[in-house]
C-alpha positions, 0 to 999 in steps of 0.5 A: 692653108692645108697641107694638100696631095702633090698635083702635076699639070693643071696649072695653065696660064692659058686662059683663054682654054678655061671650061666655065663651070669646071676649071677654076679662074686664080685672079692673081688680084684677089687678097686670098691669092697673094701668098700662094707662090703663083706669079701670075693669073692662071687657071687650074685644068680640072680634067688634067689633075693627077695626083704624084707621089710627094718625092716627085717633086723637088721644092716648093711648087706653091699653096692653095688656100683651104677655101679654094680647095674646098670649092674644087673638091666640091666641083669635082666631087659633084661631076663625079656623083652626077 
């Protein structure tokens, strides 16, 4: 897992608002997701990323495995370039 920028108010566990083919579905069952301090199955909210400054936040707040960064950076990445 790499050390990645402090993000603030896309987790949501309110599934039932994911976008398919934009927001990323954390299947808390899935082995790659066990370590990362999440308690349950949540989304992560593409279009309520922001990034903070680190000394915002107080603690650990979790990990997100280098794969899955990839494939988020990938997704916004190819929205942005059209």
């Amino acid at each position: 897992m790499g050390r990645q920028p402090p993000v603030s108010g896309a987790f949501s566990w309110q599934l039932r608002q994911m976008v398919n083919d934009w927001d990323f579905y954390i299947d808390l069952e899935n082995a790659e997701f066990v370590d990362c301090g999440l308690k349950r199955t949540m989304i992560v909210r593409l279009s309520f990323l922001a990034a903070v400054p680190a000394k915002a936040i107080s603690g650990t707040i979790g990990a997100v495995p280098q794969k899955t960064m990839e494939i988020i950076r990938n997704q916004l990445g190819s929205y942005i370039i059209g």
